[in-house]
N, C-alpha and C positions, 0 to 999 in steps of 0.2 A: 249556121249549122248548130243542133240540138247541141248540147253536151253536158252529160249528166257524170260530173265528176264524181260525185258516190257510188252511181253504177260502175262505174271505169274501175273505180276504186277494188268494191266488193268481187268484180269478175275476177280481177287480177290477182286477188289476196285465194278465192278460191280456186285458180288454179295452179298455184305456185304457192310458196308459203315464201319464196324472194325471186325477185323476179326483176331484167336488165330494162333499161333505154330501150333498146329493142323489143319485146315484151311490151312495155307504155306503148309504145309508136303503132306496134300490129292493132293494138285493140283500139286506140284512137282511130285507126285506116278502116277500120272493121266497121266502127260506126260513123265514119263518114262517108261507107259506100251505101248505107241506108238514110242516114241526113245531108249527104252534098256536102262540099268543101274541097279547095283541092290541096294542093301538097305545100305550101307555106302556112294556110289555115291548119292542116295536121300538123305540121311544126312546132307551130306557135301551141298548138294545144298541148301535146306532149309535154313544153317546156312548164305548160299552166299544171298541168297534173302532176311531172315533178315538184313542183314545188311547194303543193299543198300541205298542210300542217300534219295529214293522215299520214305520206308517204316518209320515211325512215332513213338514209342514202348509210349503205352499208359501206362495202370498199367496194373498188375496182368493179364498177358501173353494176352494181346490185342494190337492188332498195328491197324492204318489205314495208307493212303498213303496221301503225301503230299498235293494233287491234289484235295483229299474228304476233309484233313482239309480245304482249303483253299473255297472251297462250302461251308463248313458247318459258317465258322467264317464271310464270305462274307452275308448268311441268317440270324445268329444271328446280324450283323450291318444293315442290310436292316430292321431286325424285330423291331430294337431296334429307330430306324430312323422314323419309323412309327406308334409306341410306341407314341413317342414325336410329333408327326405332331400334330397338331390340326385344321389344314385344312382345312380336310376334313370333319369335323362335321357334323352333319344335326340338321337344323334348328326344332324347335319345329312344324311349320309349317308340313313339310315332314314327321317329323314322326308322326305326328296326320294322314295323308293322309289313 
């Protein structure tokens, strides 16, 4: 059976930003009802995609991918950056306007 773990990967990360075992399992099943394989072969493949260096294992049977962590912790330091700005205030002036 084909199996393109960066495809698996990418679809996963784009429809979920964390996504279960269950989640891996559907899209492995998905593409081995267009490459063949049966249900030990999707097993074993799930167990090969959890454990790849891209997938992340959150808690209680949730992963996301490297790639989503690294967006999401890059937004909370932009949010947190702009938190603290004071900058960009507005003047009593503007918001009386």
């Amino acid at each position: 059976m084909l199996f393109d773990t960066p495809a698996l990967i990418e679809r996963l990360n784009i429809e979920h930003s964390t996504f279960t075992t269950a989640d891996m399992t559907r899209a492995v099943a998905e593409a081995a009802q267009v490459a063949g394989g049966g249900l030990t072969r999707t097993r074993d493949l799930v167990t090969t995609l959890a454990s790849d260096p891209e997938i992340v294992p959150l808690a209680d049977d949730r992963y996301t991918t490297r790639a989503m962590l690294g967006i999401e912790q890059g937004a909370l330091e932009r949010a947190k950056r702009m938190a603290a700005d004071r900058g960009y205030a507005m003047t009593a002036d503007a918001r009386s306007a």
